[in-house]
C-alpha positions as a printed Julia matrix, in Angstrom:
120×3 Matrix{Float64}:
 167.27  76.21   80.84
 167.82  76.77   77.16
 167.8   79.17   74.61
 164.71  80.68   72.76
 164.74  80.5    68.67
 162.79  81.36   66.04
 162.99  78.49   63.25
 163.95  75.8    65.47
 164.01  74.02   69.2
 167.17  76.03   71.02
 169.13  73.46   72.91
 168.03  72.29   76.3
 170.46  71.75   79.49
 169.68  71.36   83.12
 171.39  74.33   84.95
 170.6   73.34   88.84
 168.62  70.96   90.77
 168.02  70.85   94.36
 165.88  69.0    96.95
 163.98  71.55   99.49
 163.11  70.74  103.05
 160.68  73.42  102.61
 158.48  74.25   99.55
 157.62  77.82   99.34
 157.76  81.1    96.78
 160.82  82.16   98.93
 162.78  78.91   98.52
 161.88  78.86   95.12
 163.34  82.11   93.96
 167.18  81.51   96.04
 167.1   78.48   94.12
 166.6   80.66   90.93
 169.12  83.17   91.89
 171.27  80.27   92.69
 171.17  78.99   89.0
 171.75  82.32   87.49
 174.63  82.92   89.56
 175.73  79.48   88.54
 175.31  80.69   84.54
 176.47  83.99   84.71
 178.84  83.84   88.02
 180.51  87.3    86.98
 177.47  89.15   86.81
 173.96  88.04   86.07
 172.46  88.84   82.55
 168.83  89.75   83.95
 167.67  91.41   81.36
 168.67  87.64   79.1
 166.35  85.68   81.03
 163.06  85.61   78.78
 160.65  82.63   80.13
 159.84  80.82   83.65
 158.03  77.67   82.88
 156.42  76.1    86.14
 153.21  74.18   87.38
 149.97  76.65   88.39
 150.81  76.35   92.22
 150.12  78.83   94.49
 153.59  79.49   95.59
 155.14  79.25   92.11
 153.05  81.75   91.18
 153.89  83.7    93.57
 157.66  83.3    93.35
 157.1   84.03   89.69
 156.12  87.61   90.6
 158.46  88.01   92.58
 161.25  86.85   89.97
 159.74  89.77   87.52
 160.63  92.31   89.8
 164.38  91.22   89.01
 164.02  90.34   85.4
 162.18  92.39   83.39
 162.06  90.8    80.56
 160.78  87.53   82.22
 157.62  86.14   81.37
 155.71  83.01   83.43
 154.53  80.81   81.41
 152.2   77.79   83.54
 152.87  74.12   82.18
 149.97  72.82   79.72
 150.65  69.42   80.27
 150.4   69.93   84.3
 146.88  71.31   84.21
 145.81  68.57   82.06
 147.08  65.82   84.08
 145.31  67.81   87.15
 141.92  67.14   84.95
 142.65  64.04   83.67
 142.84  62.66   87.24
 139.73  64.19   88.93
 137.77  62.64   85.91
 139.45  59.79   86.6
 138.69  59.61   89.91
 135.35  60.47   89.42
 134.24  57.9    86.92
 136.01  54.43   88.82
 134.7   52.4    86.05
 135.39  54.39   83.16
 139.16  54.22   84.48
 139.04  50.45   84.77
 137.85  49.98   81.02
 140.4   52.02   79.68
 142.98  50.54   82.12
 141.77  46.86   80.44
 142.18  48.47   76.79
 145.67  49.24   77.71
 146.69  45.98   78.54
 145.04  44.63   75.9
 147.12  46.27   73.5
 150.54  47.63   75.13
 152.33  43.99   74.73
 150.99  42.61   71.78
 151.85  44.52   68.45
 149.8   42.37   66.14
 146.82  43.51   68.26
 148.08  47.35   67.46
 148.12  46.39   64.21
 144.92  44.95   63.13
 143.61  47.93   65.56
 144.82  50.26   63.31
């Protein structure tokens, strides 16, 4: 969790973190509850809570509509970085060879800093 500013990055801070037996849109929203009632254990802010960031799956999606039925000002927002990732690794899976040539650049260059440099 953290806070939302204008001119700068608000400060950042882990609020819960749990292990599930079972992975689902129901699990994921008692764990939400959970963690408000953990920040606000009097009684919870719900119109405060501005942003959900989570990955594009299925049942975070859906536990993300179900979370705007309680917060109203809550928006879903799905990661960037995990839908690349999901691309970057069906192209890499689909071009084997590609993947090993940029595997051997990496190695090439990740221990020696001279290398880097004359790279650059």
């Amino acid at each position: 969790m953290g806070t939302l500013k204008h001119e700068q990055p608000g400060e950042i801070s882990l609020l819960a973190c749990e292990v599930l037996e079972r992975v689902n849109n129901s699990s994921i929203v008692v764990v939400f509850e959970n963690a408000m009632n953990l920040l606000w254990p009097d009684k919870v802010e719900r119109e405060n809570v501005l942003l959900f960031v989570s990955d594009a799956a299925p049942y975070m999606i859906k536990a993300a509509k179900t979370l705007r039925l309680l917060y109203p000002n809550m928006i879903h927002v799905t990661c960037l970085a995990h839908a690349l990732r999901r691309v970057a690794e069906e192209v890499r899976g689909s071009y084997p060879e590609v993947d090993k040539l940029i595997a051997n650049g990496k190695k090439t260059f990740i221990k020696s800093p001279l290398r880097v440099q004359k790279f650059k």
